[in-house]
C-alpha positions as CSV (number, residue, x, y, z in Angstrom):
1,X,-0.8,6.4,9.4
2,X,0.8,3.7,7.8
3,X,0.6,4.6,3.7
4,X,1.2,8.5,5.2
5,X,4.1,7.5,7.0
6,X,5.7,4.9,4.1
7,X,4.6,8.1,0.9
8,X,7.0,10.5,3.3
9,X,9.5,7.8,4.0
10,X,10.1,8.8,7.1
11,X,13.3,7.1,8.9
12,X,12.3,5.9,12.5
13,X,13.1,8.3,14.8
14,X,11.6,10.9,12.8
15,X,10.5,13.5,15.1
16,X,6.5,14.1,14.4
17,X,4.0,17.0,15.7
18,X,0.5,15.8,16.1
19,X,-1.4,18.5,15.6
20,X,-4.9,18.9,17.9
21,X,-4.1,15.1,18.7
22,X,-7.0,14.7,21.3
23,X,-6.8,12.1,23.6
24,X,-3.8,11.1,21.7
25,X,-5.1,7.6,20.0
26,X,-2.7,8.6,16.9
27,X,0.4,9.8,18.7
28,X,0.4,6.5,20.8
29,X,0.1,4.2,17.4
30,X,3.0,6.7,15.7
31,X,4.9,6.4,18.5
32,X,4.8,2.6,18.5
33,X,5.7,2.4,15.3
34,X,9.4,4.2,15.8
35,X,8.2,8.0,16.0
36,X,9.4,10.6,18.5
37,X,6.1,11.8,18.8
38,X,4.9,15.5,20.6
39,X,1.0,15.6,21.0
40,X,-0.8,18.7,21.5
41,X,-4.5,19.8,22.1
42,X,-6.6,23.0,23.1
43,X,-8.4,20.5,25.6
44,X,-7.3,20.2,29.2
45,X,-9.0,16.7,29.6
46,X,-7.9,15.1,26.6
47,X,-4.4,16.1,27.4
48,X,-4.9,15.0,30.9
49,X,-5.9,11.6,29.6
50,X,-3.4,11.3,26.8
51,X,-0.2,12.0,29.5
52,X,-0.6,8.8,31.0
53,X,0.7,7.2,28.2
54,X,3.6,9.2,27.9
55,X,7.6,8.2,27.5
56,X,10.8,8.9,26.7
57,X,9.5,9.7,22.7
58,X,6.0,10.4,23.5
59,X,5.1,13.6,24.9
60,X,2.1,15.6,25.0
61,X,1.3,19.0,26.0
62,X,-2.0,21.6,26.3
63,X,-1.4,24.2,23.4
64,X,-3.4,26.5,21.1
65,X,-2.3,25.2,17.3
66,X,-2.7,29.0,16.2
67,X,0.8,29.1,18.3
68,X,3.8,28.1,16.5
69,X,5.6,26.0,18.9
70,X,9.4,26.9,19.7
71,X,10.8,23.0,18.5
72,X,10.5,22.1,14.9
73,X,9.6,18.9,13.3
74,X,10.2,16.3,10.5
75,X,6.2,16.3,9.7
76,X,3.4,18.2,11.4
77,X,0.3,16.5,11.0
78,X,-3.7,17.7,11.4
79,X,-5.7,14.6,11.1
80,X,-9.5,13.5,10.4
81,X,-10.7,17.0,10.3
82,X,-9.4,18.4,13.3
83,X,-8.8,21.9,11.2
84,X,-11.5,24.7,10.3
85,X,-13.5,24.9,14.0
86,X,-12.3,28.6,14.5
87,X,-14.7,30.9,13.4
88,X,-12.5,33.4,11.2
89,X,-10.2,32.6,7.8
90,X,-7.8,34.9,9.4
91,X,-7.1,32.2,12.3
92,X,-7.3,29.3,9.5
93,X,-4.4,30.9,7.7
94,X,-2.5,31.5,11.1
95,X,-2.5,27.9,11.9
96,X,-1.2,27.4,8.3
97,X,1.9,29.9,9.6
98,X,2.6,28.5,12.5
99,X,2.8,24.7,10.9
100,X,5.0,26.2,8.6
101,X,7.2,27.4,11.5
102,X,6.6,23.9,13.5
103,X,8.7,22.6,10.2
104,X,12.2,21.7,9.6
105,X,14.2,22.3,6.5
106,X,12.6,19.5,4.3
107,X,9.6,18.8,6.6
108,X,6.1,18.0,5.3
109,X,2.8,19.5,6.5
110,X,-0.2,17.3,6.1
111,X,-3.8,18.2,6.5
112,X,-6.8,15.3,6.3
113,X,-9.4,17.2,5.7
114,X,-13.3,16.3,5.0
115,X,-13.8,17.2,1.2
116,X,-16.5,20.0,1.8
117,X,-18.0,19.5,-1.7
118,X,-18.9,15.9,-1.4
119,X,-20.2,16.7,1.8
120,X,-22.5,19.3,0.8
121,X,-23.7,17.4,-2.2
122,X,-24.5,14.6,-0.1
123,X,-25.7,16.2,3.0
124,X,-28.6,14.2,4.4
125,X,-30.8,16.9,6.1
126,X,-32.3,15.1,8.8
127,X,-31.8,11.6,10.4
128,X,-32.6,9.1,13.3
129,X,-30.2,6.8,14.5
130,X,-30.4,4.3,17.5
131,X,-27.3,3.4,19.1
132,X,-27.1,0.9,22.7
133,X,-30.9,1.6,22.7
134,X,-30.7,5.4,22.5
135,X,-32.7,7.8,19.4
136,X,-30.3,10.3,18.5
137,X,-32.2,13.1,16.0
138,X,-29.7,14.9,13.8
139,X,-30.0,17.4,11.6
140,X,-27.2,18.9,9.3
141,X,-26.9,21.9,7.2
142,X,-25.1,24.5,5.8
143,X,-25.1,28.5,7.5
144,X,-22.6,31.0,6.7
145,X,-20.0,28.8,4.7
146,X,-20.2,26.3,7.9
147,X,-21.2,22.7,7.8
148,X,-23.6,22.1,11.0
149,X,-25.1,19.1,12.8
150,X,-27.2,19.5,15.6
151,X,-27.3,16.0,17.6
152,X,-30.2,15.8,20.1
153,X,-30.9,12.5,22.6
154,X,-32.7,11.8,25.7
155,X,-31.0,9.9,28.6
156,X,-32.7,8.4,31.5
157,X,-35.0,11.0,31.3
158,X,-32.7,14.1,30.3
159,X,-32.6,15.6,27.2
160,X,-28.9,16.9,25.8
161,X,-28.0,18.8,22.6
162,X,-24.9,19.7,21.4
163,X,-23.7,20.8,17.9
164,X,-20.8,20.4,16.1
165,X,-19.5,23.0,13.5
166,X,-17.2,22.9,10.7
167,X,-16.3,25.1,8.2
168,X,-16.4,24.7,4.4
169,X,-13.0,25.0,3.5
170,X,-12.4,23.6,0.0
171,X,-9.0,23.1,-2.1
172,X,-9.5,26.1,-3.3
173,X,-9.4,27.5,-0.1
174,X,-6.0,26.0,1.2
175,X,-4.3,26.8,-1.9
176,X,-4.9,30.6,-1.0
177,X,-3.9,29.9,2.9
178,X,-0.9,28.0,1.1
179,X,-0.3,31.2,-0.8
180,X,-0.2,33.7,1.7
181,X,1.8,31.3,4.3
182,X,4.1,30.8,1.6
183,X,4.4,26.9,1.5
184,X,3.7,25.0,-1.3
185,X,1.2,22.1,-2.0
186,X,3.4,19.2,-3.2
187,X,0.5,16.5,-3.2
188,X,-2.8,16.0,-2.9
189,X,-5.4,12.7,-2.1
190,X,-9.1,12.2,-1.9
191,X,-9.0,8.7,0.5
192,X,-7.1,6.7,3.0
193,X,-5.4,5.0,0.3
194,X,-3.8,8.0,-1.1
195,X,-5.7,7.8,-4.3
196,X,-6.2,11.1,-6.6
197,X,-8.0,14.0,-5.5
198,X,-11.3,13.8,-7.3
199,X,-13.6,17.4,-6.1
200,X,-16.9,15.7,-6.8
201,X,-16.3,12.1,-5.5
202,X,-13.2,12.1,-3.2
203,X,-14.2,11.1,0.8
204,X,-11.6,13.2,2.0
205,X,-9.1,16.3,1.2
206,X,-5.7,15.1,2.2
207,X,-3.1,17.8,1.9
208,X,0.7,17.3,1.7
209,X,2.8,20.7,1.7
210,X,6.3,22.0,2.7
């Protein structure tokens, strides 16, 4: 948040979208840190949870991120890979749209993104990890341009299994959202430290548009 925050000089007071914020762990630390921050999430229990740390600059509300919102920003951001969970491109590219629209005159987008090519070449297929005394199995692959991991545990005697689902979406891919949504990339960083985008190496895909 910090290097994001200092790269956009952004004055305090800035007002800032948080874009499928979750329980709201970033919006809280943004808004401590001089930010007029507005949370939102498709899930009614993280919003739940996330209100109760509300105030006069720190707001959060239950909304669909496909949905432009009606009050515009300074920056709109989607962080740690908290975009490509809808099953069709046409719904990736609407949530491009309606960031655009979230955005003042001047505003930045950003996207942090996994970088789906380092991911792939590294996939580990199947695992075993114990964690406070519990064997999780996991298994990852790829199906129909999606990254999947399939976690399975037992607790107590009951088995649960859940899977997470991700798609694919490379550079390449934003560029042509980018394209059609008609913003345009102005940056682009492969870590936390804002260091180049490299395809084959880079941890993440951080995306910086307007």
């Amino acid at each position: 948040m910090n290097q994001l925050t200092s790269f956009l000089t952004l004055p305090k007071g800035s007002e800032i979208l948080d874009l499928a914020c979750g329980k709201g762990r970033h919006s809280i630390y943004l808004n401590k840190q001089g930010y007029d921050v507005t949370g939102v999430d498709l899930s009614t229990s993280s919003i739940e949870h996330a209100s109760q740390f509300e105030n006069e600059s720190l707001h959060f509300k239950e909304h669909d991120m496909r949905l432009p919102l009606s009050q515009q920003f300074d920056a709109v951001v989607n962080l740690f890979t908290s975009f490509g969970y809808f099953e069709s491109e046409e719904d990736n590219l609407r949530t491009i749209k309606a960031i655009k629209a979230e955005l003042k005159s001047g505003g930045y987008g950003i996207i942090d993104f996994l970088n789906a090519k380092t991911v792939i070449k590294n996939l580990v297929p199947s695992e075993t990890k114990t964690i406070n005394g519990i064997e999780f199995q996991i298994k990852k692959y790829i199906k129909d341009n999606h990254i999947i991991k399939d976690i399975h545990f037992n607790d107590n005697g009951v088995a649960y299994n859940f899977t997470e689902k991700v798609m694919a979406i490379t550079l390449e891919d934003f560029q042509g959202y980018f394209e059609k949504a008609g913003v345009q990339l102005k940056h682009c960083f492969g870590d936390y430290h804002l260091n180049p985008y490299l395809p084959e190496t880079s941890d993440r895909l951080i995306l910086i548009f307007e």
